[in-house]
C-alpha positions, -999 to +999 in steps of 0.1 A: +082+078+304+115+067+289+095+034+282+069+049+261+100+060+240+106+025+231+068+019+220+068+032+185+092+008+176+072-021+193+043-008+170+066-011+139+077-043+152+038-054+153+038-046+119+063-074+109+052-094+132+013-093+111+031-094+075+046-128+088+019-141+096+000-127+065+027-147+050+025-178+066-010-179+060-009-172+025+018-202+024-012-224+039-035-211+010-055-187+030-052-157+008-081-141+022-072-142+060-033-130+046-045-101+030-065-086+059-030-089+074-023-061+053-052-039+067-042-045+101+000-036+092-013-006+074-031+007+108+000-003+121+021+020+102+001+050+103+000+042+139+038+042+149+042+072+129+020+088+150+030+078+182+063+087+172+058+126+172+032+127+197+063+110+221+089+132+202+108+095+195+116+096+161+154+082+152+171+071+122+169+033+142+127+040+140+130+051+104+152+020+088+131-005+108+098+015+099+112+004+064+122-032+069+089-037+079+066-026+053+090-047+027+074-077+044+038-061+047+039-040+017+062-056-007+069-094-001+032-100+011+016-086-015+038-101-041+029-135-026-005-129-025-001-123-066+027-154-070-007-176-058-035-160-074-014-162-103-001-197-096-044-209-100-052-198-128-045-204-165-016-195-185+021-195-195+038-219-172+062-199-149+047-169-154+037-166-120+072-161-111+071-121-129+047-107-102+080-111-078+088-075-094+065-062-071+084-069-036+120-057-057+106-027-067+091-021-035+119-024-019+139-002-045+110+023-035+114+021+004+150+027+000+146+059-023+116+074-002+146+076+031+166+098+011+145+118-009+142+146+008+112+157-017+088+136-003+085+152+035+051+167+025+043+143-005+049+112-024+068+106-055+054+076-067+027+059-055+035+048-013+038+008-006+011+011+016-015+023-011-003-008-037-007-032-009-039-023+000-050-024-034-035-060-040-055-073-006-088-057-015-092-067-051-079-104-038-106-102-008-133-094-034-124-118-060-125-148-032-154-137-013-182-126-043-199-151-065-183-130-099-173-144-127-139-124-121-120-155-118-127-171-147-117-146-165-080-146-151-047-155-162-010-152-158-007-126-179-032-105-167-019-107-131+021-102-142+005-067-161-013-058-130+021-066-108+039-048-137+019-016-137+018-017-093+059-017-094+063+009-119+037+033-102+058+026-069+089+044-086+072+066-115+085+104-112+053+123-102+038+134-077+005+124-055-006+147-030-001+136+008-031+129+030-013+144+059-031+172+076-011+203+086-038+223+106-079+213+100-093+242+078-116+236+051-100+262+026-062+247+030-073+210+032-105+210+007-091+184-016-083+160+015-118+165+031-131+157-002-113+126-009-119+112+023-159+119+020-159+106-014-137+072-002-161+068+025-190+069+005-175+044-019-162+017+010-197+022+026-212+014-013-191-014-022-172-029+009-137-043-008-136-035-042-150+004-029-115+005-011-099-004-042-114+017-060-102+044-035-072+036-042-073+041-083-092+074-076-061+086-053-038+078-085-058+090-111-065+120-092-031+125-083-021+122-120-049+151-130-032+172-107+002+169-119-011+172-156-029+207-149-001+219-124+015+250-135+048+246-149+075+268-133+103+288-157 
């Protein structure tokens, strides 16, 4: 038993382990193969979560290494992803450099969400998880359709997307958590439709559905905080 204590951390430590390689592969110019690395660290990190209250494990060691981690496979990976998209396509010369933005301000966000004692039930600012998965699934589509997407890229248009991913990681509002506290329909309706209308539209369109998914989660999140009530 007092070894199945130690197996959150080897789940976080998995974690790494995959945004390493995601970025090892993405040095080799595999972009596709690197950004599935971030599916499989995402599953990761919902998974030592998990295992972490279900074992009654959790530590401040689990929680800082929980964060190292998802800089490399939410921040750095992602950001390298963009630096060679952005690096093949046409534009200012060096502007590939800008998307780095995205792994500082991850970090920056990483670091804020293990002190803000806010976001226990919620998220400030949109999680690294969600902008990573966003990043691998718009880069899996554009690589593995026969769109004209490509052509129509440039630097500048993939330093703005970096741009707007690294401010929504620290923007000052809220999106509601995906976290279930009991399974009733009347206090989790929202969730249980979100996750219906997500599957539905990753059934429909495969990658780009999961992007979109991930849009609908801000967007939706942004409604809500726009027609919230405003306390005196």
């Amino acid at each position: 038993m007092q070894m199945l204590r130690h197996l959150p951390n080897l789940i976080t430590l998995t974690n790494l382990l995959f945004g390493c390689i995601g970025l090892v592969l993405a040095g080799w110019g595999d972009l596709t193969t690197a950004a599935r690395c971030i599916y499989i660290a995402a599953i990761l990190d919902f998974s030592d979560g998990f295992a972490a209250r279900a074992l009654k494990a959790s530590s401040p060691i689990g929680k800082d290494l929980d964060s190292l981690a998802d800089v490399v496979s939410f921040g750095v990976l992602p950001g390298i992803l963009l630096y060679q998209l952005s690096a093949s396509v046409p534009g200012i010369v060096g502007l590939e450099y800008a998307v780095l933005i995205l792994p500082v301000l991850s970090a920056l966000r990483l670091a804020r969400f293990n002190h803000d004692t806010r976001q226990s039930d919620k998220f400030i600012g949109l999680p690294t998880p969600a902008s990573a998965i966003l990043v691998a699934s718009l880069l899996i589509w554009l690589f593995s359709t026969d769109t004209s997407a490509m052509t129509h890229l440039n630097k500048t248009l993939v330093a703005g997307f970096a741009l707007g991913l690294a401010l929504l990681l620290n923007a000052p509002f809220e999106l509601f958590a995906l976290k279930f506290k009991s399974f009733g329909w009347a206090e989790n309706r929202l969730i249980y439709v979100f996750l219906i209308f997500s599957v539905i539209l990753i059934a429909s369109l495969s990658y780009l559905g999961l992007a979109f998914v991930i849009l609908a989660y801000i967007l939706v999140s942004a409604l809500l905080a726009l027609t919230k009530p405003k306390t005196t």
